[in-house]
Each structure stands twice: as C-alpha cells, then as structure tokens.
C-alpha positions, 0 to 999 in steps of 0.5 A: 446471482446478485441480481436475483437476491436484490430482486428478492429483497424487493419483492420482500418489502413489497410485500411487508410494506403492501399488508401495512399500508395498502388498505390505508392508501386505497382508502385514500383513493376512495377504493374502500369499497371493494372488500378485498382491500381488508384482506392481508393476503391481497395487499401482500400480492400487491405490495409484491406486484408493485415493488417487482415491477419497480425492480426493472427500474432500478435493480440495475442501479442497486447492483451497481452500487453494491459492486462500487461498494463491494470493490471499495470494501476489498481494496481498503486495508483491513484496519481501515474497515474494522476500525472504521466500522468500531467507531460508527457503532460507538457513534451510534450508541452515544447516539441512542444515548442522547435519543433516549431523553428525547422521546419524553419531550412532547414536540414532534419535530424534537421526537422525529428529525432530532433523532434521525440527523443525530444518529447519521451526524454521530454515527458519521463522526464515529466512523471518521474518527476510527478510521483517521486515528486507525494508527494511534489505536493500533499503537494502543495494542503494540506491546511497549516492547515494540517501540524500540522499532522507532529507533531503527535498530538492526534487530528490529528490522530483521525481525520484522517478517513482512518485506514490501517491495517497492518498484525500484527494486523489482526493476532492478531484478538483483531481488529474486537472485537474492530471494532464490538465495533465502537472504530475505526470510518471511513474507514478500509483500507486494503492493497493488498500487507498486503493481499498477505504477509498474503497469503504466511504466511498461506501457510507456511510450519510452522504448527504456522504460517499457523494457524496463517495466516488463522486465519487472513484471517478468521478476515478479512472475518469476518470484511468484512461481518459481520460488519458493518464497511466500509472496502476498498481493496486497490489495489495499490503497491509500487515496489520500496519499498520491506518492507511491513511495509515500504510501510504501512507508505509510503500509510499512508502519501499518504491517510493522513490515521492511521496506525493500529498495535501492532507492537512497532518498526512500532508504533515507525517509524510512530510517527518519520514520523509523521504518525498517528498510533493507537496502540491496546496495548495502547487501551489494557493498557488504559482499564486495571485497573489502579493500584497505588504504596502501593495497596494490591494485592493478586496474585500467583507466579507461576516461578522465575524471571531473578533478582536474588530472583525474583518471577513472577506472572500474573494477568487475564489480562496478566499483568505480577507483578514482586515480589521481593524476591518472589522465595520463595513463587513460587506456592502460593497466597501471599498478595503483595504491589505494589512499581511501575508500568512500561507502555509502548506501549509493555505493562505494568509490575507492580513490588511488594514486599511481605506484609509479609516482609513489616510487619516484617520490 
C-alpha cells in the first residue's frame, strides 16, 4: 500500500512539474519545433511518464526510509515528538521573522541561500532545543503541588499510578503473587528495553541465566493474561542512556510513575533523585514477624559464622539469626535469646545468644 501511495506522489509531481518546465526544457533542447510541446496537456503526460519511471528506481529507497522513520517515530516517547515538533516550528517562524527584511535586499545570494540555510539552521536549533530541554518544560506545566514528590515522601509514591518494573523484579517472580493480591493499584508498566535485556538474558549461554530469563518472561505472560491488572508496554527508549537502570529512573521522572524492584543499589539512585520506588524486600520484611530484643526462639544451627565462635541459623522465612558462640552447637536445636535485630532494605538479620549461656551466667 505504502508503495502505491509513494508511486502515486510521484506521478503527482511529475505531472506539476511537466506543465511548468517541459516547454522550457524542449526548448533548450532545440525541440521547439514541434507544437505539442505548448500543450499542457502533453507536458503533464510527460512529466507523469518520466517521474513513474524514476520510480522503479528509487520507490524502494523512499519506502524504505519512511518505515526508518516511522519505526523511529513509534519508539520515541510521546514528549520527546511533541516537544521536539514545538521547537522546529517556533525555529521556523523566528526563521520566517529574519527572512522577511531580506527579501528587500537586491543581492541575489542574500535573497535565495540566506534564507534557505537560516530556516534549516533555526528550524534544527528549535527542534533540539525542545527535545533536550523536554523535562524543564514538562516542569513548567507540573502544578507546584507536585513537587513535593522530590522530597520522597511515603504519600507520594503511593499516589503515583504508574508502577514500572525493572528486570530484577520480574525474575524474581514474588511480583505477580503481589499483583494477584491488589497491593500494587494503577498501572503496571513495562518497558521495551527491560523486555529486550530480559530477552538477551534467556538467550544466554549460561544454563542459570537462561532459566532465569524465561522464567521472567513466564511472570509477565502470566501478569499480562491472568490477571486482572492493567499492564502497558511501553515502547519508547532513550539511546542516550545505555544503563537500563539508568533509563528506569529517566522514564519514572517522565511518567511521574514507581519504580518497582529488588535491587538495593536502584532503590538507593531513585530515593536520591527523588523518584518513587516500591521495594518488594521492604514489603517482604514488613509482613515477617516482628521479633523484639529478649524473645525466646528455638532454632537450628546449621554452619558456622564469619565472627569468630559464630554459629547461623535460618528461620522459615530465610531470615537469617546470627548466634553468638553458637559453633558449638552446629547441627542441633537450641533455645536462643535474641539481643538485636538488624532491618535494611536487603533484609533483616536477628543476632542471639544461647539461653543455655544466659542461664549459667
């Protein structure tokens, strides 16, 4: 179809630009003797007959660079078009400005190549200038009330709708347990290049890694169909940026949207640009069972620590309980005290001593 169309444009200007300059060109050629060259009519067939057969040159060319443009056109992020289209017209009017007085000038050159590189030079200038300064702009029309978002306030992350998942998370697969619970309201965003790195890493060589991948793809397949969660690919892509982490943060800015993850050092980059984050290690520590200092515990030791005399044990969970001088007691159930708990974003670590110690003491 597209094909046709382009076929069709050129037989269009063959045809405008055969009744215009044929009966010039054939009388430069000395063909002036024939009458029908005066002829609109003819000069239109012409025009048409020479352009149609230039098109089986270079139809393919033209088809090719509209697809380029259209697949460029579809992946950039609608600011980045409308923004970037703002400032190639206001480059152009300011260009049409400075034109004007020019046309009084009676030199040629200043008449014709002036104009023609000003308005490709402004028109240029405009459309980078909107498109690089897209997110000073998009500030200009954030009500105020927005930025407080900056500070990283609890409030405003949960009023943010757009939750964006990063390829830590979806391996991980806890996501769509916690989607098929409704603890992640709005819309679940999903990225093209986060797809593409999830690709590559279920094409890996790596037999971990490739199980790893698909099972990611196996999450989204199965938030995407079964259930009920409104769930967007988002197409677009920033190919200044190459770190896929780094452009997670640059499209939560852009969508005023939460990153969602388990990777602390992301967390730690979106709480410093003041971009919403949702943790699910945090939502994971939230819902374990709190644990105070002087609790009794019964667990088992199961190896040695790094400390000297140090023995580890788990809980269910995977909480992990450091007992102190519990080497000894590696491959049995003890009664523990526990003297402090540890919670970070990574986890949390209870640290406890044997209540067999605390009672000779």
């Amino acid at each position: 179809m597209l094909k046709r169309i382009v076929q069709l444009f050129f037989l269009i200007v063959g045809t405008m630009l055969g009744i215009f300059f044929i009966p010039d060109l054939m009388r430069i050629l000395n063909f002036d003797q024939y009458a029908f060259i005066d002829n609109p009519y003819t000069s239109a067939v012409l025009g048409a007959i020479i352009f149609f057969v230039i098109t089986f040159w270079l139809v393919d060319y033209v088809v090719n660079f509209v697809h380029w443009l259209e697949e460029i056109l579809i992946k950039a992020p609608v600011t980045d078009v409308i923004f970037g289209s703002l400032g190639l017209v206001l480059g152009l009017i300011v260009a049409y400005l400075f034109v004007i007085p020019l046309r009084s000038i009676p030199f040629q050159v200043l008449n014709t190549v002036v104009p023609l590189a000003l308005t490709v030079l402004l028109g240029y200038l405009g459309f980078q200038v909107g498109f690089k300064k897209r997110d000073e702009l998009l500030q200009l029309f954030t009500p105020a009330n927005k930025s407080s978002k900056k500070r990283g306030n609890d409030e405003d992350r949960i009023d943010r709708t757009m939750k964006i998942l990063d390829t830590s998370v979806i391996i991980d697969g806890r996501i769509a347990d916690i989607c098929q619970t409704g603890f992640l309201d709005g819309t679940i965003v999903i990225p093209q290049f986060v797809l593409e790195e999830l690709q590559h890493i279920a094409d890996s060589s790596d037999v971990l890694k490739r199980n790893r991948g698909r099972r990611g793809l196996d999450i989204l397949n199965r938030i995407q169909k079964e259930l009920a969660v409104n769930v967007e690919i988002y197409e677009g892509d920033f190919e200044d940026i190459q770190e896929v982490d780094s452009k997670l943060v640059k499209l939560a800015k852009l969508l005023q949207g939460a990153v969602v993850t388990n990777d602390f050092n992301l967390n730690k980059v979106c709480e410093l640009q003041g971009v919403g984050v949702l943790n699910i290690n945090d939502l994971a520590n939230a819902v374990k069972p709190v644990v105070l200092p002087g609790e009794e515990m019964n667990v088992q030791v199961i190896k040695d620590g790094k400390e000297h005399n140090q023995g580890i044990a788990y809980l269910d969970d995977g909480t992990m309980i450091v007992v102190e001088d519990g080497r000894d007691y590696i491959g049995k159930r003890i009664d523990v005290l526990v003297t402090s708990v540890l919670q970070t974003s990574a986890g949390r670590m209870i640290f406890a001593k044997p209540k067999l110690l605390e009672k000779a003491l």
